[in-house]
PLY file of the C-alpha trace (Angstrom):
ply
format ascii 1.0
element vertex 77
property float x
property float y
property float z
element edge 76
property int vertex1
property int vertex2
end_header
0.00 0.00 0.00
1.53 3.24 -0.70
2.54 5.85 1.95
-0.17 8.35 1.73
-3.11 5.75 1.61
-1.26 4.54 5.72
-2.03 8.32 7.01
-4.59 8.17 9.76
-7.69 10.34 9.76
-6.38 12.66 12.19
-3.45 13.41 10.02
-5.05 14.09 7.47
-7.64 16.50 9.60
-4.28 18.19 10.41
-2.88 18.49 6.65
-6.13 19.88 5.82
-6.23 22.26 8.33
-2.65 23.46 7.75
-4.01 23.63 3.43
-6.87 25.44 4.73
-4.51 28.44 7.29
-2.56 28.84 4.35
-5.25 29.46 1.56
-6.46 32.37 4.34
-3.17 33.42 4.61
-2.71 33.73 0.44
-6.64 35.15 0.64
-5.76 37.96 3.01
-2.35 38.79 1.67
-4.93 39.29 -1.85
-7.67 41.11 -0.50
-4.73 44.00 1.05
-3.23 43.79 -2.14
-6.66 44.50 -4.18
-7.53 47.11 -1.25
-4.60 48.81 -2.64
-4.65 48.84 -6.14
-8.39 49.70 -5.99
-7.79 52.76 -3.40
-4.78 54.07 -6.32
-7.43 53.13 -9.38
-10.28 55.57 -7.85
-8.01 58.23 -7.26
-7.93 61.10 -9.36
-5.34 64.06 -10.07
-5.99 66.88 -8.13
-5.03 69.20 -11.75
-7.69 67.02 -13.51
-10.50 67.81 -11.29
-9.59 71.83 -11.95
-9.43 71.58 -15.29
-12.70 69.32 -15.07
-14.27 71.94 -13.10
-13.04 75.17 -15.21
-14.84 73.16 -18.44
-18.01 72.88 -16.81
-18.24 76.24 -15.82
-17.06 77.61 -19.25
-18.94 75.47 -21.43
-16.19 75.18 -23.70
-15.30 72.09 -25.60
-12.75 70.92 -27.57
-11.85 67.81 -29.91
-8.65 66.31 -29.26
-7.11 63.89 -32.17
-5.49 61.73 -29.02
-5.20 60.68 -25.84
-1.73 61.69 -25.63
-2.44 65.13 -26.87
-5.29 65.26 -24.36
-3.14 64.22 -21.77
-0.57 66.96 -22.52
-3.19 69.95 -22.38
-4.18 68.95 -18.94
-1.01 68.61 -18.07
0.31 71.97 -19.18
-2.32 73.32 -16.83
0 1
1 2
2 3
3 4
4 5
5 6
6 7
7 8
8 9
9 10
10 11
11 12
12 13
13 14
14 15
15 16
16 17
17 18
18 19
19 20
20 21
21 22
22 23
23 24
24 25
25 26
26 27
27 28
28 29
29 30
30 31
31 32
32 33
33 34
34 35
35 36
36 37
37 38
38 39
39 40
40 41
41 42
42 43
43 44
44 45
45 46
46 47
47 48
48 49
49 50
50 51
51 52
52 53
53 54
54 55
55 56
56 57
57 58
58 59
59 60
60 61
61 62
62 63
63 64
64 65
65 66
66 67
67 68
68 69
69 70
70 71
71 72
72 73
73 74
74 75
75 76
């Protein structure tokens, strides 16, 4: 009979206890890490939300041929 088929049932509550702490472990240690890249996703440029702002009061709008060159106007703010 091979090894593994000899454990006894307590062992083997054991192993799977010891699989089970470390799947939490790994499941916390994801969760923080999600908690952080979600918290950086949501967060917007402070410069963006003026230039946001000064649009809406203005009314003025403009076509931009690119992200990039959208990204440089609001950055030259």
């Amino acid at each position: 009979m091979p090894r593994k088929m000899l454990q006894t049932e307590p062992a083997r509550i054991r192993r799977m206890e010891s699989e089970i702490s470390l799947l939490k472990q790994r499941l916390n240690a994801l969760e923080a890490e999600v908690k952080v890249i979600d918290e950086d996703v949501h967060e917007v440029r402070p410069e963006y939300l003026k230039k946001l702002e000064e649009i809406e009061k203005t009314g003025k709008f403009y076509r931009v041929k690119s992200v990039e060159e959208m990204r440089k106007d609001i950055e030259s703010f």
